[in-house]
C-alpha positions as CSV (number, residue, x, y, z in Angstrom):
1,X,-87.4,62.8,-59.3
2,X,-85.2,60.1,-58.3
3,X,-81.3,60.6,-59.2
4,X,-81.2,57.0,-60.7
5,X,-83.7,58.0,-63.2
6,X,-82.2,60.8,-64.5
7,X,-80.5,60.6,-68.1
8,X,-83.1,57.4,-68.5
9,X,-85.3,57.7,-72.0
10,X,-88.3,55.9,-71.1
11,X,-90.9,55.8,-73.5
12,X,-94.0,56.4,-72.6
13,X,-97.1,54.5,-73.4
14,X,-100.3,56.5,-74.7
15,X,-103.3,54.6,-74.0
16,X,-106.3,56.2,-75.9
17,X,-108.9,54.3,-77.7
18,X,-108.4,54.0,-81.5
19,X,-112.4,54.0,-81.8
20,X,-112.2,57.6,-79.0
21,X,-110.0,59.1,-81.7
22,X,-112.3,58.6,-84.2
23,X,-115.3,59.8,-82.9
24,X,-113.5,62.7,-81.8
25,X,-112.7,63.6,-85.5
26,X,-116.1,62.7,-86.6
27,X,-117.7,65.1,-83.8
28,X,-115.4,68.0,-84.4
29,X,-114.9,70.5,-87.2
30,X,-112.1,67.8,-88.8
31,X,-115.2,65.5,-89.6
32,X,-116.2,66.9,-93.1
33,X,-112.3,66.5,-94.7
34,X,-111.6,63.0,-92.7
35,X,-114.9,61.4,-93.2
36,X,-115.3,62.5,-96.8
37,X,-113.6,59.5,-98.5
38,X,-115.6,57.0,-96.0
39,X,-118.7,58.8,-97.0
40,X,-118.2,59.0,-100.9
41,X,-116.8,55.1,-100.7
42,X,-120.2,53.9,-98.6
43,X,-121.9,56.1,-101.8
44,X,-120.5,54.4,-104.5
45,X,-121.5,51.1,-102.3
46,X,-125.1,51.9,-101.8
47,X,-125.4,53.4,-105.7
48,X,-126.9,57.0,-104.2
49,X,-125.9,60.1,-105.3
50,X,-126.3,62.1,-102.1
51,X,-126.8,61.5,-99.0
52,X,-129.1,62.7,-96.2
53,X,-127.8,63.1,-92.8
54,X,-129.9,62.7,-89.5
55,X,-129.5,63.7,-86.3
56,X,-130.9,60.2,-84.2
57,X,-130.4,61.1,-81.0
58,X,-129.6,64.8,-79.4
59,X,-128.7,64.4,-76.0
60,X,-125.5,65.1,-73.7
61,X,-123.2,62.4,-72.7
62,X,-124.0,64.3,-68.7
63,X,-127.9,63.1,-69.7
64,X,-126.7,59.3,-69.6
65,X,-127.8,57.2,-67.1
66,X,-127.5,53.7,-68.4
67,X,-126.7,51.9,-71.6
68,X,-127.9,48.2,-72.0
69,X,-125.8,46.2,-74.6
70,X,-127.3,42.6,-75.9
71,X,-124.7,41.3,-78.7
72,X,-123.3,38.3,-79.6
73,X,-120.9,37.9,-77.4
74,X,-122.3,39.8,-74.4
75,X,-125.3,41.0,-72.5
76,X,-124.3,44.2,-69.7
77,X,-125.5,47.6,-68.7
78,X,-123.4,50.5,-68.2
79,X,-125.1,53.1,-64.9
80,X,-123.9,56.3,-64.0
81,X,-122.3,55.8,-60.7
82,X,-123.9,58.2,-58.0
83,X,-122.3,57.5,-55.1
84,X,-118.5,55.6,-56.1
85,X,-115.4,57.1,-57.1
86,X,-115.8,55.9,-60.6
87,X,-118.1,57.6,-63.0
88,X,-119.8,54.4,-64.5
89,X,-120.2,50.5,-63.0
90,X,-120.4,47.9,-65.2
91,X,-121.7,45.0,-62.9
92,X,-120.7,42.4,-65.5
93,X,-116.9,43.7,-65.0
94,X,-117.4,42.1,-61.3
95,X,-115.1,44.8,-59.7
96,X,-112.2,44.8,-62.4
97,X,-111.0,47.9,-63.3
98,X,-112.7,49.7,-66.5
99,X,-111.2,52.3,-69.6
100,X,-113.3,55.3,-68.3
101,X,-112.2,56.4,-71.7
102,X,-114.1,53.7,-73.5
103,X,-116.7,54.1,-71.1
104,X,-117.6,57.9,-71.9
105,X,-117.1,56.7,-75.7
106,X,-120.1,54.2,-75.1
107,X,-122.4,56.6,-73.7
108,X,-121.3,59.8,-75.7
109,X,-122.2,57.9,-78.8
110,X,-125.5,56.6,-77.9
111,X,-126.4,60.0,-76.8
112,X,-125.1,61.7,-79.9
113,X,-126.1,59.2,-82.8
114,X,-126.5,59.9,-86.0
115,X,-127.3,58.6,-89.6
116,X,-124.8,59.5,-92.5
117,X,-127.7,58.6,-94.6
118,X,-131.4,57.2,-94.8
119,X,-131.8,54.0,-96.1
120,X,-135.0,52.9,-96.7
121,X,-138.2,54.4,-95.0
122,X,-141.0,52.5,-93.5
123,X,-139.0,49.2,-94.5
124,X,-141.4,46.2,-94.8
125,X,-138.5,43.7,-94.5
126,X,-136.4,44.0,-91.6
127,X,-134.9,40.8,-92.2
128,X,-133.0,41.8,-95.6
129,X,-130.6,44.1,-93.4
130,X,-130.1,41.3,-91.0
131,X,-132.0,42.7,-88.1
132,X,-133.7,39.6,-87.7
133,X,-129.9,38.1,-86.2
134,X,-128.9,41.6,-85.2
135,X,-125.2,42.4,-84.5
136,X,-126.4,44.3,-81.4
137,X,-129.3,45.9,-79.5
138,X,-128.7,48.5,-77.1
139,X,-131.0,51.0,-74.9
140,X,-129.9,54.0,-73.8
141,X,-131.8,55.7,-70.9
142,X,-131.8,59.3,-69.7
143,X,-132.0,61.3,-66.6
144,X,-135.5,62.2,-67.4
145,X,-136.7,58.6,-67.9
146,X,-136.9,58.3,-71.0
147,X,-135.0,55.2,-72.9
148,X,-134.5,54.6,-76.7
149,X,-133.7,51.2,-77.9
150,X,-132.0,50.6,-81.2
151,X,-130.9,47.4,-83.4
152,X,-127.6,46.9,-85.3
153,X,-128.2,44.8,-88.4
154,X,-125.6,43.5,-90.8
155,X,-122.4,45.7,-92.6
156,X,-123.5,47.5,-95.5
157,X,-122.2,45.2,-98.4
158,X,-119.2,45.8,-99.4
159,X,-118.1,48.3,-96.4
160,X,-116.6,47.5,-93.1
161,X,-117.3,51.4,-92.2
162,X,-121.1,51.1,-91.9
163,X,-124.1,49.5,-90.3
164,X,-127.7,49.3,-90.9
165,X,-129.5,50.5,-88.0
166,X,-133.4,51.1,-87.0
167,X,-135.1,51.9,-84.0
168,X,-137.2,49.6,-81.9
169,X,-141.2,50.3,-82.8
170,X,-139.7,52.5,-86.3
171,X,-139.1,51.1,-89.9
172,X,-136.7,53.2,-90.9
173,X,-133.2,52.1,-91.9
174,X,-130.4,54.3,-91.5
175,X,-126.8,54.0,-92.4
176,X,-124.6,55.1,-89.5
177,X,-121.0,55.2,-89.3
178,X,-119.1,52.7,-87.1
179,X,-117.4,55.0,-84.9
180,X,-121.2,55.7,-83.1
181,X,-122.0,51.7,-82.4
182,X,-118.0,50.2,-82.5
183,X,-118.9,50.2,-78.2
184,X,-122.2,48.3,-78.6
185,X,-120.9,45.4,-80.6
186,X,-118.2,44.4,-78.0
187,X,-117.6,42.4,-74.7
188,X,-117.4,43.4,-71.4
189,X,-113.9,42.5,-71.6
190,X,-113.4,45.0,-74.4
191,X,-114.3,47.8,-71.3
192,X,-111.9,46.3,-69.2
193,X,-108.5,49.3,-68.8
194,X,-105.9,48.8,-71.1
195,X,-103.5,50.4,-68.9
196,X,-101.7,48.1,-66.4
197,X,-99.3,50.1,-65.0
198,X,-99.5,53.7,-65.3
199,X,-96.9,55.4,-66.9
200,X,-95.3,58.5,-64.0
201,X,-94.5,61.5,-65.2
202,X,-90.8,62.7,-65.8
203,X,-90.7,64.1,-62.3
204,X,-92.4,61.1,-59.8
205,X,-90.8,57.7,-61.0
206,X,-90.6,56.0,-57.6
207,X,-87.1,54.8,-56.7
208,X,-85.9,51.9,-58.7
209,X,-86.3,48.8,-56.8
210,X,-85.5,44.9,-57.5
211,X,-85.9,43.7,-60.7
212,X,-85.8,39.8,-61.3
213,X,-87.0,37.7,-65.0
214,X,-87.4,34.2,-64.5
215,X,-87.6,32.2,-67.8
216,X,-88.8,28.8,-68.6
217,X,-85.8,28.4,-71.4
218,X,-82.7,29.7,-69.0
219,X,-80.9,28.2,-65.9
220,X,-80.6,31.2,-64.3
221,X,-82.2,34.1,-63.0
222,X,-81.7,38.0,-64.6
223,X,-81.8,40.7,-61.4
224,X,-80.7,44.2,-61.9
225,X,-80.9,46.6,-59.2
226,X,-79.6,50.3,-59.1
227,X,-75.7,51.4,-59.2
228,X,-75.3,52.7,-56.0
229,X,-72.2,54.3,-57.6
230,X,-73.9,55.4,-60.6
231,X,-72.7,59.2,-61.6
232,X,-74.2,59.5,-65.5
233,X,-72.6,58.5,-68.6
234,X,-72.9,55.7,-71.0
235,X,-74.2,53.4,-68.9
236,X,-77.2,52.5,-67.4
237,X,-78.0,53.6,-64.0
238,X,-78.9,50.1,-62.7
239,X,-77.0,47.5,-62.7
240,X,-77.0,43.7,-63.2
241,X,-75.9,41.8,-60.4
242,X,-77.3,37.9,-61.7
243,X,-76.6,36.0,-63.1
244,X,-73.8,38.1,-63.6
245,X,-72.4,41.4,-62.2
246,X,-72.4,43.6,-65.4
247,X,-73.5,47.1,-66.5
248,X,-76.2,47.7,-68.9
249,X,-76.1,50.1,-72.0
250,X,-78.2,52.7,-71.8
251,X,-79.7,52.6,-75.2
252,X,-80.9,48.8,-75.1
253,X,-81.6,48.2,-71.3
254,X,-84.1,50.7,-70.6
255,X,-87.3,49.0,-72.0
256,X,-85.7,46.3,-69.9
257,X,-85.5,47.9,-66.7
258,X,-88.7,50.5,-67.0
259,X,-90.9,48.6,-69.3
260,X,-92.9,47.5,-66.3
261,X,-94.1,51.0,-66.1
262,X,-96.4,51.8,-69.0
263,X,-97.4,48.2,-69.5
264,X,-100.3,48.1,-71.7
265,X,-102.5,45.4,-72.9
266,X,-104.4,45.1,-76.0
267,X,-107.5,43.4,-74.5
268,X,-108.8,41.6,-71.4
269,X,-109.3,37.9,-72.3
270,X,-110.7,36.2,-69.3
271,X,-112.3,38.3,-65.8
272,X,-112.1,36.5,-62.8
273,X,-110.0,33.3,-64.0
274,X,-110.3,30.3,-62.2
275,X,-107.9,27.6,-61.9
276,X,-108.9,26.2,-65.1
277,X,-108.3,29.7,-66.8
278,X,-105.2,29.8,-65.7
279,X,-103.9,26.5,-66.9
280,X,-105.7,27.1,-70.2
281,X,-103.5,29.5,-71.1
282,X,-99.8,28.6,-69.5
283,X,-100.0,30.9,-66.5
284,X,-99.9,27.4,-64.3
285,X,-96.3,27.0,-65.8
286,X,-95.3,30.0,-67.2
287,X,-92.8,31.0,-69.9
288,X,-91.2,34.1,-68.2
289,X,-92.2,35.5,-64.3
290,X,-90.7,39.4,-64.2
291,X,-91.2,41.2,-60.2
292,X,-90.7,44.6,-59.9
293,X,-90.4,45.2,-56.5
294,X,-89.9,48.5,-54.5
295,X,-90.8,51.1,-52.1
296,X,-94.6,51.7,-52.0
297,X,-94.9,49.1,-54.7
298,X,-94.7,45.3,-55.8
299,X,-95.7,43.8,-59.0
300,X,-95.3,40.3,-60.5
301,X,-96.2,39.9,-63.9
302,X,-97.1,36.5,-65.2
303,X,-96.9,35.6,-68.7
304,X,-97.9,32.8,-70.5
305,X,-98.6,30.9,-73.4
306,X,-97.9,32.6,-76.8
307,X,-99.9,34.1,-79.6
308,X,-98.8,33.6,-83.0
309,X,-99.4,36.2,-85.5
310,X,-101.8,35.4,-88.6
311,X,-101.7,36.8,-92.1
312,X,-104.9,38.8,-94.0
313,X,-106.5,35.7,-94.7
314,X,-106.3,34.3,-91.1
315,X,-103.5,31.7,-91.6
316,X,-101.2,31.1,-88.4
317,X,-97.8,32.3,-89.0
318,X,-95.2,31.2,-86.7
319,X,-94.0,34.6,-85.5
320,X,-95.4,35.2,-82.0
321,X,-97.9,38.3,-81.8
322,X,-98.6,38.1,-77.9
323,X,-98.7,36.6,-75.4
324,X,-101.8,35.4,-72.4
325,X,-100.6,37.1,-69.0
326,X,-101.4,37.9,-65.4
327,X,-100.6,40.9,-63.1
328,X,-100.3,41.0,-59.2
329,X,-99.9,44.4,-57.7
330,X,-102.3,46.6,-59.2
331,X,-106.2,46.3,-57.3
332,X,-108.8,46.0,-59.9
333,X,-107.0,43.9,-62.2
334,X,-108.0,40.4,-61.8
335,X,-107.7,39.2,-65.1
336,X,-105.8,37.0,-68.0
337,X,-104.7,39.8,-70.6
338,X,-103.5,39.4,-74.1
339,X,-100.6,41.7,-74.1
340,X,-98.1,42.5,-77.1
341,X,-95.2,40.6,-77.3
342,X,-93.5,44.0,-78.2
343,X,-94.5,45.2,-75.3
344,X,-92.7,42.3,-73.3
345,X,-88.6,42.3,-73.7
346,X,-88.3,40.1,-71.0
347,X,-89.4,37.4,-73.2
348,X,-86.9,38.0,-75.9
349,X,-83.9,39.4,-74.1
350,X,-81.0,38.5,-73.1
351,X,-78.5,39.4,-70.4
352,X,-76.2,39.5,-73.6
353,X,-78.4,42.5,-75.6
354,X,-78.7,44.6,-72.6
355,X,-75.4,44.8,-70.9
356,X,-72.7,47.5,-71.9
357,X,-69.3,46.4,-73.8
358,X,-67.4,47.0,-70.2
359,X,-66.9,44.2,-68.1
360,X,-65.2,46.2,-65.6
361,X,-66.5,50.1,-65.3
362,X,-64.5,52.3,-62.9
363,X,-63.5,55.8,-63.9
364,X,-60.5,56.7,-64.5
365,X,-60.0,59.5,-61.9
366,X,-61.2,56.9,-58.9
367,X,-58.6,54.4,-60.1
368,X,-55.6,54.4,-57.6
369,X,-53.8,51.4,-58.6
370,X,-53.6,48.6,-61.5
371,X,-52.0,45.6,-60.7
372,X,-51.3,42.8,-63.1
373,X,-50.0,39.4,-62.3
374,X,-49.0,36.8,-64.1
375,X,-47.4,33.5,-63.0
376,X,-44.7,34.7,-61.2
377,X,-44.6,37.9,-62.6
378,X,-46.3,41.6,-61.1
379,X,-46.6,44.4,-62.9
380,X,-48.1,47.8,-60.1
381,X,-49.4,50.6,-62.1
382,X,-49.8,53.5,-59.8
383,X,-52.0,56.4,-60.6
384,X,-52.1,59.7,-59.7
385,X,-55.7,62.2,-60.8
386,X,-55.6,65.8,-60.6
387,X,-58.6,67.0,-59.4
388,X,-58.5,70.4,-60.0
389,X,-57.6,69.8,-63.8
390,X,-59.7,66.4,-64.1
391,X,-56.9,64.5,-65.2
392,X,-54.3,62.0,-65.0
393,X,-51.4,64.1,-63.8
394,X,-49.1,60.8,-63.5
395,X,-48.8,57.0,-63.6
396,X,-46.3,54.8,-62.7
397,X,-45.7,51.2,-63.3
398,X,-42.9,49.3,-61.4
399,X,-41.3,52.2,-60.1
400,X,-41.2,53.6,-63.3
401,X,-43.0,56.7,-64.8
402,X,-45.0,56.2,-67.4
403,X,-46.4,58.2,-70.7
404,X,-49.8,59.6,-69.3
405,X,-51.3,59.5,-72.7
406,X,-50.4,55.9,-73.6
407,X,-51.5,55.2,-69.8
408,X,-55.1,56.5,-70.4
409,X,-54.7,54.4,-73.9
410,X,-53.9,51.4,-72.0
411,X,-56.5,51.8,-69.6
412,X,-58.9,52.2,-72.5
413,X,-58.8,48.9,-73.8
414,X,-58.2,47.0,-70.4
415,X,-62.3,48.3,-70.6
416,X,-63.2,46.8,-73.7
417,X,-62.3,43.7,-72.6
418,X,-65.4,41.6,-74.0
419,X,-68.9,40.6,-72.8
420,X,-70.6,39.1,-75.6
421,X,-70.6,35.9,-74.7
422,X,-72.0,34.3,-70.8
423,X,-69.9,31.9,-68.9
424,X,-71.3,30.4,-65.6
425,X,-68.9,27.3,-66.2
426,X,-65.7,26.7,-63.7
427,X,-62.3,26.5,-65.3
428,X,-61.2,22.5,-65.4
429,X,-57.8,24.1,-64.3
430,X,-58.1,25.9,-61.3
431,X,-55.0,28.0,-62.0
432,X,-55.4,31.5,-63.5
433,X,-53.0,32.6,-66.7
434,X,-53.5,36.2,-65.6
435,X,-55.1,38.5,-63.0
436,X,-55.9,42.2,-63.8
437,X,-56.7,44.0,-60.6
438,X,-58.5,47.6,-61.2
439,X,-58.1,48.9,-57.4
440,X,-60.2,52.4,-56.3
441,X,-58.8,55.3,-53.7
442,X,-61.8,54.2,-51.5
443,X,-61.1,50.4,-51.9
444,X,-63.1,49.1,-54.0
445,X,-62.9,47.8,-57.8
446,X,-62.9,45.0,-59.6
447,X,-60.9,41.9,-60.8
448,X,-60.6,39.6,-63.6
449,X,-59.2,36.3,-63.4
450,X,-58.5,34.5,-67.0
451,X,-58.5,30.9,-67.0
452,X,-57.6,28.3,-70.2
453,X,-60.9,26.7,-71.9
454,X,-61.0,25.5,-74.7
455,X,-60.2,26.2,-78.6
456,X,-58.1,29.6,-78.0
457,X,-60.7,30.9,-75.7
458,X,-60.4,32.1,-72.2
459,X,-63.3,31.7,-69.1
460,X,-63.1,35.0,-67.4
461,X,-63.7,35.1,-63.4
462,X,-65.4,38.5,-62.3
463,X,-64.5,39.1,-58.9
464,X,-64.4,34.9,-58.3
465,X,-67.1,34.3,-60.2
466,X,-67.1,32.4,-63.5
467,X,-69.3,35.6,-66.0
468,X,-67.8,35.6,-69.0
469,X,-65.8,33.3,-71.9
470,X,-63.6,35.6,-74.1
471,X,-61.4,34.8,-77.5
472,X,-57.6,34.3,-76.4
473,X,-56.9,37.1,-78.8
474,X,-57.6,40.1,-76.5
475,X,-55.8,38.4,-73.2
476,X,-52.9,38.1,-75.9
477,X,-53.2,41.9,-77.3
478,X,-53.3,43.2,-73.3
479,X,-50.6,41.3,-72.9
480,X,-48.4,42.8,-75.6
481,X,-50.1,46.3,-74.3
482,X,-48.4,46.1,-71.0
483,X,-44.8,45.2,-72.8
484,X,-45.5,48.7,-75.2
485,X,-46.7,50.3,-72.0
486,X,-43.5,50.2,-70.2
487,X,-41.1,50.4,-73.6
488,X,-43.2,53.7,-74.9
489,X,-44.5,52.3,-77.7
490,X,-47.8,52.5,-79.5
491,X,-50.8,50.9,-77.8
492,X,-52.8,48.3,-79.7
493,X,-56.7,49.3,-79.7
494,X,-58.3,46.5,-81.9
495,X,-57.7,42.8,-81.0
């Protein structure tokens, strides 16, 4: 597994069909407890006192070899693929990827049906169930040639758990439970995977690559990359390094910088989009562009316009619920998706929410030398680590030996100094009123450059370039640090 992912909590996405689950429960020895209350509520709907069960169809889901579904929104057919990698084609699905899950689903149920009860037998009027405007019709054909065609009719009044159902050339009703014909009252797009990305497991994430957000509503780019000199802690092991340099916090980046992987979809909206498609819907001028890009892979996700949310009774509210999106990168999956806006932080975050409290992150026992300047005035911290014991063994500031503890204090808050708010502004005065320069044993580090703004606040340079604008009030408490510092006085922690 690759070091840069380790100590990451990714959260991984479980893509199973809501409608599988049921029907697993329904076909397993669960199914007397967990339909019970479904069956005794369609009772009290229908006014019978008990019902009688019946077995439709007995066949294997291995016996499929093709299920025709004619519905209102849709006309397809499902084969058993002889010769392909996949286990069914869907023609209508024009080569984009399908849920093999809901697939299976759609053929296990039509070879499995069954009634929970009998409604009527030899019916005279069809129509009264609404089978004369059915909800669906579907055929399902086995490997020994022979095919059954059923009809959907209407909900049984005053259930949404239940539909009538009759066979083609029969007149009898039966009542059947949802979870056997949920399949056969969709779209083709409803087949389409959920499952953009696939989620690796805790021992194959690839090697972090390039991460860049590109939003409509911001100036500036977000790119976060890995730390090179990452070794664990509370900080992220990638780092930001636009549209400033900054490290992220573990906790509230990681969705952030992994959510790419696991990214599911709540349904397919449009197959094949053409350039009309695409406008339709934003994706000619999106709201937010994210590219993940790294070895042995490259995505660019597209995303859209939004989705608001609506209330039981199908008002709009103005909260979004998703959002219409796109996906390069992955082969099969040519299509506009309606995807979560949950599942989608680079819509809602900030470089503000994800990066750490430290504007400068260099440990302790790689610091060599702290040098502080201002106007005319240098104060040289010198710093000595003993390796063996893993700790400061001495520090010295102008010559002048310093207490280690109070040091390690002082050094403490020079890391909190603040990165709540972005700056990307230059100073109007080009002259700094202090410099703080954290210096390494192998060169490198990092430095700080304050500069006058406006209203007792301060526009921090990081390493010559304007990041960050800062209250006055912690330049002014550092400053009194260095003065207790070199007296042996308590060091100020709060600002």
């Amino acid at each position: 597994m690759n070091s840069k992912v380790t100590g990451i909590i990714v959260v991984g996405v479980l893509a199973a069909s809501l409608g599988g689950m049921l029907l697993f429960l329904e076909k397993t020895g669960g199914n007397d407890s967990s339909s019970s209350a479904a069956e005794s509520s369609s009772t009290e709907v229908i006014n019978k006192k008990e019902s009688k069960k019946t077995q439709i169809v007995d066949r294997s889901v291995e016996q499929v070899t093709s299920v025709k579904v004619e519905n209102k929104f849709d006309t397809f057919e499902m084969v058993r693929n002889t010769t392909g990698k996949t286990t069914w084609l869907i023609d209508a699905l024009d080569g984009v990827a399908a849920s093999l899950t809901d697939e299976n689903s759609l053929a296990d149920c039509a070879a499995t049906l069954k009634s929970f009860d009998t409604v009527e037998e030899n019916a005279e009027d069809l129509s009264k169930y609404g089978f004369d405007e059915p909800t669906s019709k579907f055929t399902v054909t086995f490997e020994d040639g022979e095919s059954r065609t059923f009809i959907v009719g209407d909900m049984l009044p005053g259930s949404d758990r239940y539909y009538y159902l009759h066979e083609e050339g029969s007149n009898t009703v039966y009542e059947v439970l949802t979870t056997y014909l949920q399949y056969m009252c969709q779209s083709k797009e409803d087949f389409v995977t959920k499952v953009l990305i696939a989620q690796p497991g805790q021992d194959s994430y690839p090697d972090y690559g390039t991460l860049t957000v590109k939003r409509k509503d911001q100036d500036y780019k977000v790119v976060i990359k890995n730390d090179d000199k990452d070794e664990g802690g509370a900080v992220s092991a990638q780092i930001m390094t636009e549209p400033v340099y900054g490290y992220l916090n573990i906790s509230n980046s990681t969705e952030y910088t992994h959510g790419m992987w696991g990214l599911t979809a709540s349904t397919a909206a449009v197959i094949k989009p053409g350039k009309d498609d695409i406008k339709k819907y934003g994706l000619d001028d999106p709201y937010a562009t994210v590219t993940l890009k790294g070895d042995g892979y490259d995505y660019k996700l597209t995303i859209g316009d939004s989705i608001n949310a609506v209330d039981e009774n199908g008002n709009e509210l103005t909260a979004i619920d998703s959002y219409y999106c796109m996906l390069e990168g992955v082969e099969g999956l040519d299509c506009i998706f309606i995807i979560k806006a949950e599942e989608l932080p680079w819509v809602t975050k900030t470089p503000e929410n994800i990066l750490s409290s430290l504007m400068t992150f260099n440990y302790i026992k790689d610091v060599g030398e702290v040098k502080i300047t201002k106007g005319d005035s240098v104060d040289d911290i010198i710093v000595t680590y003993d390796t063996e014991a893993e700790d400061v063994k001495d520090a010295q500031m102008n010559g002048k030996s310093l207490d280690v503890p109070s040091f390690k204090t002082f050094y403490e808050f020079l890391l909190t100094c603040p990165t709540s708010e972005l700056c990307f502004d230059e100073p109007a005065d080009s002259k700094s009123i202090m410099k703080i320069e954290v210096i390494r044993h192998d060169g490198g580090g990092d430095t700080l450059e304050f500069f006058e703004d406006t209203g007792r606040r301060y526009i921090v340079k990081l390493n010559g370039v304007p990041s960050y604008r800062i209250e006055s009030k912690w330049a002014d408490q550092f400053e009194k640090n260095i003065t207790a510092l070199e007296k042996g006085e308590k060091i100020g922690e709060s600002y």
